[in-house]
BAMAR-102284 format. One record per residue (C-alpha): residue number from 1; x, y, z. Coordinates in Angstrom, 3 decimals, decimal comma. Layout:
# residues N
+------+----------+----------+----------+
! dovo !       px !       py !       pz !
+------+----------+----------+----------+
!  NUM !        X !        Y !        Z !
...
+------+----------+----------+----------+
END
This chain:
# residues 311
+------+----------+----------+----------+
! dovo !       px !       py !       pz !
+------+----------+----------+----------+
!    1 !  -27,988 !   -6,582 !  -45,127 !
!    2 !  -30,614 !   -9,326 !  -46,203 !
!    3 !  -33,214 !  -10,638 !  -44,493 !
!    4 !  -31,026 !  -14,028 !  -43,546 !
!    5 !  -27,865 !  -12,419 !  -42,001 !
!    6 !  -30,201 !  -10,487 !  -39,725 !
!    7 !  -31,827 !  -13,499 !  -38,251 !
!    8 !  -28,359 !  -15,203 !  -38,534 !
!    9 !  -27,069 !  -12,433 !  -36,113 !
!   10 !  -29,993 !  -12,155 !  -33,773 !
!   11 !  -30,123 !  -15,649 !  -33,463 !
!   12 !  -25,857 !  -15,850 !  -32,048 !
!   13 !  -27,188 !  -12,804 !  -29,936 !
!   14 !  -29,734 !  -14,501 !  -28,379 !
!   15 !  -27,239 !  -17,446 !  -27,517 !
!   16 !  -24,702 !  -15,316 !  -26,225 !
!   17 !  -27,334 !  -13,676 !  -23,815 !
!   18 !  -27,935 !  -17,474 !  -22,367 !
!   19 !  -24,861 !  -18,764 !  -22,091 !
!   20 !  -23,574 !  -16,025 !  -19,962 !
!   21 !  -25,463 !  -16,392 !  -16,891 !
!   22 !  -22,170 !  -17,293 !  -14,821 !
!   23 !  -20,824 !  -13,714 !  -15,773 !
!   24 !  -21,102 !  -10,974 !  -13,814 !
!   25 !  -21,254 !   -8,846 !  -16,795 !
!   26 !  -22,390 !   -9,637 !  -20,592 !
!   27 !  -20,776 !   -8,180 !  -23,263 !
!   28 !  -22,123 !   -9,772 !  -26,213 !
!   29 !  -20,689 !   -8,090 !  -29,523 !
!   30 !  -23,212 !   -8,498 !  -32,344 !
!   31 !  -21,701 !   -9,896 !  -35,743 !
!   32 !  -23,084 !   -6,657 !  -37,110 !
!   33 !  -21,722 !   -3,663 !  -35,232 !
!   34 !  -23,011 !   -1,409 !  -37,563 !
!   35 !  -26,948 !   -2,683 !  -36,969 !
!   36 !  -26,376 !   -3,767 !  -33,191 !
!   37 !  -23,345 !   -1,878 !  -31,931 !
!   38 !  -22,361 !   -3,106 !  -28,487 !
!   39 !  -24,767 !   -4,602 !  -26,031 !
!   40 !  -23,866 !   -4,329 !  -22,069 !
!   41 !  -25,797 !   -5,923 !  -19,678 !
!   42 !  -25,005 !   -6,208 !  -15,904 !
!   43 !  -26,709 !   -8,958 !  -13,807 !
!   44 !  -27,384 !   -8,735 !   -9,628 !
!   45 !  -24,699 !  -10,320 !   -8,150 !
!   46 !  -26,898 !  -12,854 !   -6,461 !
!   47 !  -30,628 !  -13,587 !   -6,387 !
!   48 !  -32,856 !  -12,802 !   -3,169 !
!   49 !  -32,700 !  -16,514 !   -2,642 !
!   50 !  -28,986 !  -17,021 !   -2,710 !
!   51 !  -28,658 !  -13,796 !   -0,811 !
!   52 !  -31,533 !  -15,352 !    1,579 !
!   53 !  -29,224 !  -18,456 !    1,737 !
!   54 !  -25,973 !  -16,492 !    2,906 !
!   55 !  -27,871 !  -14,791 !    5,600 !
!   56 !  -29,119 !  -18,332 !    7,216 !
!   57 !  -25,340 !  -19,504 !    6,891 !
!   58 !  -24,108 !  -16,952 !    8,280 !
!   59 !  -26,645 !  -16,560 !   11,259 !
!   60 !  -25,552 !  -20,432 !   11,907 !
!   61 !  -22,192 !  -20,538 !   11,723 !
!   62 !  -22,570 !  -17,320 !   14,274 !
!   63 !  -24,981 !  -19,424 !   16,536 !
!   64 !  -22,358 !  -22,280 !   16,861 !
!   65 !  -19,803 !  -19,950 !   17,465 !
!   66 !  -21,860 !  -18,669 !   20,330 !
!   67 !  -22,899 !  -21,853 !   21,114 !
!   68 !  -19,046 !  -22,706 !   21,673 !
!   69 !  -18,295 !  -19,655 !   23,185 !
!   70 !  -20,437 !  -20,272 !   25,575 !
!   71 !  -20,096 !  -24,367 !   26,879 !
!   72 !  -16,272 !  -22,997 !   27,305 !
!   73 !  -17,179 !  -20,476 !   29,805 !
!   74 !  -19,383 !  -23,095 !   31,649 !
!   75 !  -16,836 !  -25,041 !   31,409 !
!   76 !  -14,085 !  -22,772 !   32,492 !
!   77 !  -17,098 !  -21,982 !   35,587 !
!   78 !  -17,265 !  -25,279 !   36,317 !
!   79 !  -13,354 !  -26,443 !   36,809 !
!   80 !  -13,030 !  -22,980 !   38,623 !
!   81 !  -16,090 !  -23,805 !   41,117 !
!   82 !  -14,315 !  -27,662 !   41,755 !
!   83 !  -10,921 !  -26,240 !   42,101 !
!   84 !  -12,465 !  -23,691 !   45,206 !
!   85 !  -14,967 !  -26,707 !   46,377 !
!   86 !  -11,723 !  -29,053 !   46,483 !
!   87 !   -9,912 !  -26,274 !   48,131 !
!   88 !  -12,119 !  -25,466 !   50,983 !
!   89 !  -12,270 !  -29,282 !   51,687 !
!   90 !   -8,311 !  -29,748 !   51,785 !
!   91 !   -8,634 !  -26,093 !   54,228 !
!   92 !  -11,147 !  -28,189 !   56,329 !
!   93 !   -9,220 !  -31,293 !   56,536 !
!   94 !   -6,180 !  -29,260 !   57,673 !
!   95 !   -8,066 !  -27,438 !   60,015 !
!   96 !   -9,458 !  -30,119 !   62,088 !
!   97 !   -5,823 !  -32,376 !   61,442 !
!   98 !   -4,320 !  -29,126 !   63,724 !
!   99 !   -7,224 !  -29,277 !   66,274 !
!  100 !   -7,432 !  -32,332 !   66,762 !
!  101 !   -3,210 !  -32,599 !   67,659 !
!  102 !   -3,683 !  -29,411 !   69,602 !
!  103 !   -6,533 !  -31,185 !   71,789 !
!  104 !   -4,895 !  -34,501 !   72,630 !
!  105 !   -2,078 !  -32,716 !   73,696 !
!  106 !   -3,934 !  -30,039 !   76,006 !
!  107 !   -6,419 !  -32,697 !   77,205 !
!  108 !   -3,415 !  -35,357 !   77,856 !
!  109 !   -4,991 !  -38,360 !   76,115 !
!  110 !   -5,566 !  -39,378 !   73,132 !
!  111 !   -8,794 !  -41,579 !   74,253 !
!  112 !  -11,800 !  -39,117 !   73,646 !
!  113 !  -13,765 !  -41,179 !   76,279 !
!  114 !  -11,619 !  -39,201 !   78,844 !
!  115 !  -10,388 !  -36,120 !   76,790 !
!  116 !  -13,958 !  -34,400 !   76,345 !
!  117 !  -12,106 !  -31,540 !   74,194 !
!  118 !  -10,932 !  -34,201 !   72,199 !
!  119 !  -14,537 !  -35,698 !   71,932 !
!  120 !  -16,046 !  -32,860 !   70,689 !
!  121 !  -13,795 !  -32,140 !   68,049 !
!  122 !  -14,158 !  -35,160 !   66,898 !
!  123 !  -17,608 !  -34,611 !   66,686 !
!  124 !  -17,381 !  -31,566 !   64,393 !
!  125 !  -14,567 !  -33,225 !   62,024 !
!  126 !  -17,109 !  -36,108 !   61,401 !
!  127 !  -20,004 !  -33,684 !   60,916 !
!  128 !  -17,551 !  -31,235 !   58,829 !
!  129 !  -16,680 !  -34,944 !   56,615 !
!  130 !  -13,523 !  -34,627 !   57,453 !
!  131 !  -12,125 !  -38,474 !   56,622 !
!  132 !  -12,052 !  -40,936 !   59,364 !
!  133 !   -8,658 !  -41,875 !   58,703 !
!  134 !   -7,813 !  -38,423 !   58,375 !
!  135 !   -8,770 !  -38,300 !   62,343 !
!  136 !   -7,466 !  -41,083 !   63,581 !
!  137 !   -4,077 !  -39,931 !   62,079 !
!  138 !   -4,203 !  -36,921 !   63,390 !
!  139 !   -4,089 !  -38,157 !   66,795 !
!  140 !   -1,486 !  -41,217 !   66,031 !
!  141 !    0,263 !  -37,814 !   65,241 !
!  142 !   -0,159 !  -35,822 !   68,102 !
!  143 !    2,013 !  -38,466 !   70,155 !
!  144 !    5,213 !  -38,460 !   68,421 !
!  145 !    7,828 !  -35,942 !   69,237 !
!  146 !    8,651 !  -34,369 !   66,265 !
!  147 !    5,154 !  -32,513 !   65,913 !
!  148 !    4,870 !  -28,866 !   67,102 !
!  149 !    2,318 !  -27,209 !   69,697 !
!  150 !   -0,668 !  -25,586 !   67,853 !
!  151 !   -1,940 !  -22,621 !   69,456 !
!  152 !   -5,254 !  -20,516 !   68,141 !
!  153 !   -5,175 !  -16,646 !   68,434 !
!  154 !   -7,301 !  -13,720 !   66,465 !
!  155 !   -6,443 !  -11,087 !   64,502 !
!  156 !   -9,144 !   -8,052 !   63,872 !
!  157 !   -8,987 !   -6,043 !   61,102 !
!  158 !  -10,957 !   -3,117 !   58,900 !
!  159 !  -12,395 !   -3,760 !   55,163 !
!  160 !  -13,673 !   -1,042 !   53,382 !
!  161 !  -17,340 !    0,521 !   53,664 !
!  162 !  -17,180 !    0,036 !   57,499 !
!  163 !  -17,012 !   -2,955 !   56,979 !
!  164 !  -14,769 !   -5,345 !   60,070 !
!  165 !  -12,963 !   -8,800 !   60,173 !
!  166 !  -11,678 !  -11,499 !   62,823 !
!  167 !   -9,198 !  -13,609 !   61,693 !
!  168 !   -9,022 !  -16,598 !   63,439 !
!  169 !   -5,182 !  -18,185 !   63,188 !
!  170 !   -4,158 !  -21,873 !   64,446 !
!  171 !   -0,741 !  -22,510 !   63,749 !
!  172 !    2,711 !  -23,416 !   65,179 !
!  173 !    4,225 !  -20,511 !   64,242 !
!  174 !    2,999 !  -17,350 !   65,734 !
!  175 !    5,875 !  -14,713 !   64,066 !
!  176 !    5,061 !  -16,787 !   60,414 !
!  177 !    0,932 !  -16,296 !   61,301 !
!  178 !    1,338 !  -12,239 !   62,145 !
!  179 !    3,589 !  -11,410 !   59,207 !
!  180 !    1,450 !  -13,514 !   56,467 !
!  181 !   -1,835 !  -11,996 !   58,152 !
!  182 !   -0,582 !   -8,018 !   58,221 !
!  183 !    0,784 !   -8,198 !   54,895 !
!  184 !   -2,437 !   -9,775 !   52,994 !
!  185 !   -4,465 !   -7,234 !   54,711 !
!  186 !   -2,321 !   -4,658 !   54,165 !
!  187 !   -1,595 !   -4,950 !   50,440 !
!  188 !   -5,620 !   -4,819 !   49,647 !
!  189 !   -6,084 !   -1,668 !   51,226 !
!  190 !   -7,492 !   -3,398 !   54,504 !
!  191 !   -6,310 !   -2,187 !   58,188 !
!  192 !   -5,120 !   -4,224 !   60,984 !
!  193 !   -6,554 !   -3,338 !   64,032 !
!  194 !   -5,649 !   -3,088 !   67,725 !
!  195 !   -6,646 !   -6,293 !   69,530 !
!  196 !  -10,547 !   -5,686 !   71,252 !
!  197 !  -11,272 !   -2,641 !   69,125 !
!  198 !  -13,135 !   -5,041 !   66,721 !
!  199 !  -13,971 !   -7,694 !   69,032 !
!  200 !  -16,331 !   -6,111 !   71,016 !
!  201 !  -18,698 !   -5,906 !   68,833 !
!  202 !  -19,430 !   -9,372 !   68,439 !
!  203 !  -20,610 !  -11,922 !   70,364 !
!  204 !  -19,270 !  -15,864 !   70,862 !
!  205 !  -21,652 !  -18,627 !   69,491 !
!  206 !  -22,127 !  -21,996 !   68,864 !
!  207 !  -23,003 !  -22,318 !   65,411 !
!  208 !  -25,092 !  -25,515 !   63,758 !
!  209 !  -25,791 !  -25,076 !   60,278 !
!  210 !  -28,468 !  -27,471 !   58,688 !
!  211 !  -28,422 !  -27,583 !   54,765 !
!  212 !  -31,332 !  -28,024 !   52,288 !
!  213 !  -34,092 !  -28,408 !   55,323 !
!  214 !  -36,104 !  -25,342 !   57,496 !
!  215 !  -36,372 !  -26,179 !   60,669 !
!  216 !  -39,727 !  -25,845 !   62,009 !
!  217 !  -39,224 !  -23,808 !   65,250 !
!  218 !  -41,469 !  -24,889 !   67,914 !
!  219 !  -40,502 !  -28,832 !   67,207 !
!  220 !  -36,707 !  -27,453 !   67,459 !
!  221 !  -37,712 !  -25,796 !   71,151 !
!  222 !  -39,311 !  -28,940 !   72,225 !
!  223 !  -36,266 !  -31,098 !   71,700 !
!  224 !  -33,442 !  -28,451 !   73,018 !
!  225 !  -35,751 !  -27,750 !   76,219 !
!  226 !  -35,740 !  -31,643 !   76,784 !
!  227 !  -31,890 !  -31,664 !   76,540 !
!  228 !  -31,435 !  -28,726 !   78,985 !
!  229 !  -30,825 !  -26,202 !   76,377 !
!  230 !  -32,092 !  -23,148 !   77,514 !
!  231 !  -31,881 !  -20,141 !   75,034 !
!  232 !  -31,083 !  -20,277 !   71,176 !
!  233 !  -31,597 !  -18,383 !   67,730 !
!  234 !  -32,830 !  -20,026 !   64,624 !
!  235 !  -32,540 !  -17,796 !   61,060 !
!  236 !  -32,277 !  -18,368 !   57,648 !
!  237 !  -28,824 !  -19,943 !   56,424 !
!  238 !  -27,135 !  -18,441 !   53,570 !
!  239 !  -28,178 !  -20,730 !   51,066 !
!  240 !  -32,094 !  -20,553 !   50,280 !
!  241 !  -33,611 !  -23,454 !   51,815 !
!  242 !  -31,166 !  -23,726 !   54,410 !
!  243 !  -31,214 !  -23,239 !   58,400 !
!  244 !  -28,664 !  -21,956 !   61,290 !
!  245 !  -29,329 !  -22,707 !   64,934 !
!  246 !  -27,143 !  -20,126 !   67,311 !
!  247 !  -26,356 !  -21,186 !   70,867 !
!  248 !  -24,170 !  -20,888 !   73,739 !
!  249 !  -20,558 !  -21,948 !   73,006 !
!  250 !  -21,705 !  -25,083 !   76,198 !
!  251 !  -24,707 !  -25,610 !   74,579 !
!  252 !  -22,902 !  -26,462 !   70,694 !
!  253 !  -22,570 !  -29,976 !   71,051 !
!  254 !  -25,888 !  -30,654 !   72,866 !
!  255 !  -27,845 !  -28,668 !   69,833 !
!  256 !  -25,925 !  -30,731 !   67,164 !
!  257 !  -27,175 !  -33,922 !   68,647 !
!  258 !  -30,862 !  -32,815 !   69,035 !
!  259 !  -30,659 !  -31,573 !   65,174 !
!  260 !  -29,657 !  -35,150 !   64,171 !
!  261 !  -31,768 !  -36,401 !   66,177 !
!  262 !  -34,774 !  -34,384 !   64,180 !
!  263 !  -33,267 !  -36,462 !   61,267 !
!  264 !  -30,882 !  -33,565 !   59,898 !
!  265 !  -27,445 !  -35,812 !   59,819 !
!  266 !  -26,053 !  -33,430 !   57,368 !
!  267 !  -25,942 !  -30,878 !   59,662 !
!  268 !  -22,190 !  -29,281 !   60,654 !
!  269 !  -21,041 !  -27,336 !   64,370 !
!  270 !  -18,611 !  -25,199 !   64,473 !
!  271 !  -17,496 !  -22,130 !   67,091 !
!  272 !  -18,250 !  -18,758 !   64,956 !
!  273 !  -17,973 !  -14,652 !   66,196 !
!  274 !  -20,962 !  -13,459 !   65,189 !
!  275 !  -21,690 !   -9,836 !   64,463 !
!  276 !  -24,145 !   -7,677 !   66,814 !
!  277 !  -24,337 !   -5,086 !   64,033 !
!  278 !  -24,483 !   -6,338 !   60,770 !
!  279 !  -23,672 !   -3,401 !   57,956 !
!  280 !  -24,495 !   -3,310 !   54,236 !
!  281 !  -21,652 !   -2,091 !   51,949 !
!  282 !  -21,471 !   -1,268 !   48,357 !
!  283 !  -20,978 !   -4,082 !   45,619 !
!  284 !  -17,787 !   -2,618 !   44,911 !
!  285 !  -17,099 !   -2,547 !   48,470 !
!  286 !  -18,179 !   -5,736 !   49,553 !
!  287 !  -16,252 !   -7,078 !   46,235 !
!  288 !  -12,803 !   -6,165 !   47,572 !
!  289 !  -13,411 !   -6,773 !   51,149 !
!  290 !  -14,195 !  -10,192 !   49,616 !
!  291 !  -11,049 !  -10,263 !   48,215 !
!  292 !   -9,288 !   -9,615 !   51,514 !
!  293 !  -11,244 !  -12,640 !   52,603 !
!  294 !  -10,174 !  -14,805 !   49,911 !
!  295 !   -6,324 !  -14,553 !   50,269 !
!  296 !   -6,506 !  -14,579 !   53,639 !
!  297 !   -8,375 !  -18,743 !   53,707 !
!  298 !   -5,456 !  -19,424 !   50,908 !
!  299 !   -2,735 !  -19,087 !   54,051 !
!  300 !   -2,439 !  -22,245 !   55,431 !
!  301 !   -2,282 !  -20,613 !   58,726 !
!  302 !   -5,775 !  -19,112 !   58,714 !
!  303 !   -8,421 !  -20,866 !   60,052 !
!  304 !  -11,346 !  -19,073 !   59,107 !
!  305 !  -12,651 !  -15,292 !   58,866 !
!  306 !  -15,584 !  -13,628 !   60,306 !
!  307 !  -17,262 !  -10,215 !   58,741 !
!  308 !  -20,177 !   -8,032 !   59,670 !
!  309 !  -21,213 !   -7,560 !   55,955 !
!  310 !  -24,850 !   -7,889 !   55,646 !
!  311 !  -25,135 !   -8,261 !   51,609 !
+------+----------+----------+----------+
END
């Protein structure tokens, strides 16, 4: 071979070699096989950069993806926590609809000026936020024929982990209130109990709970002694930042006024059983005794529930 057709061939070698940079694998046959033969070369299927590129892709489109992940569970949180908020308030509204029929009609008027039962209801729909025209309808209501008697009574029952339960009932239908009751107990592994084996150990109170505010203690005792309250409790609410004032069932009304008074108009009163011995279960305990709890506000029935849980 002359000098020419070697520089001829090295020269389409050399060209080959360039142009295949989009091939994973060069295979460049020489015009001479005899002086060449048959050159392989294998290139990295990408460069540190391009492989540097994938990885930032890919850790983004993973980011987003957790990123969406997660505003649907807050989301999901958030319709969840409305649907239970809006629930409760429709529970509260029906509550105080049945009270307030079920105290015109034992107090025989529907003027609260002379039906003090009636008055203080009244008192703890408004300061529950129960509607005003949700009250006044109630007792349009409680004068026409057609409504039934209301009538309160208690159930007490056993959770698990010692821990106990009083289910406080106000409807017109006692037979409807047991069977509903017994079976949601009963079907979560909870036990009914025989009436005053529960109930003993708590004690009656009137209960005034005061959100977002401490009450400072020795300003409450001045005010209740000058409205001729003579013994209460005051302890932490269950929300952090938050205060509950325990009295006499007499003394309820009286402490609600002298706590708005002190300026704390979002305060609510209510009648509560309150637990003499308070007991700590497990989480998995308290969990399902929770659960008992739950389905038990979902009857319309149920009023409310009281537990001696501690956690």
């Amino acid at each position: 071979m002359n000098q020419t057709a070697v520089v001829t061939t090295f020269l389409f070698l050399v060209v080959g070699l360039l142009t295949s940079q989009n091939s994973d694998s060069v295979v460049v046959e020489a015009f001479s096989p005899t002086l060449f033969g048959t050159i392989t070369r294998s290139r990295p299927t990408a460069s540190p950069v391009t492989s540097r590129q994938n990885n930032d892709a890919s850790t983004s489109t993973k980011s987003l993806s957790s990123f969406a992940l997660l505003m649907g569970r807050a989301a999901a949180v958030r319709a969840a926590t409305k649907a239970k908020t809006d629930m409760k308030k429709a529970k509260t509204n029906a509550a105080f609809g049945k009270k307030l029929i079920m105290a015109v009609k034992q107090g025989g008027s529907p003027d609260p000026a002379a039906n003090r039962g009636l008055a203080d209801v009244i008192k703890a729909a408004k300061a529950a936020n129960v509607p005003v025209d949700n009250i006044n309808r109630a007792i349009k209501k409680a004068s026409e024929a057609s409504v039934g008697d209301f009538s309160e009574s208690t159930f007490e029952a056993y959770g698990l982990g010692g821990a106990s339960m009083i289910i406080n009932v106000l409807t017109d239908n006692n037979n409807r209130a047991s069977a509903d009751v017994k079976s949601t107990v009963n079907r979560r592994n909870g036990k009914i109990a025989e009436q005053g084996s529960v109930l003993f150990m708590y004690d009656r109170k009137g209960k005034i709970e005061v959100p977002n505010a401490v009450l400072d203690e020795e300003a409450l005792l001045e005010a209740a002694i000058e409205a001729n309250i003579e013994d209460f409790v005051l302890q932490e609410g269950d929300e952090e930042g938050s205060s509950i004032v325990l009295v006499e069932p007499s003394d309820c009304a009286a402490m609600y006024d002298v706590v708005v008074g002190m300026g704390h108009e979002g305060a609510k009163m209510s009648l509560a059983w309150i637990s003499k011995a308070p007991v700590e279960c497990t989480e998995e305990d308290f969990d399902k005794n929770m659960e008992i709890i739950d389905s038990l506000l979902e009857l319309d029935d149920v009023d409310s529930v009281e537990h001696n849980m501690s956690n």
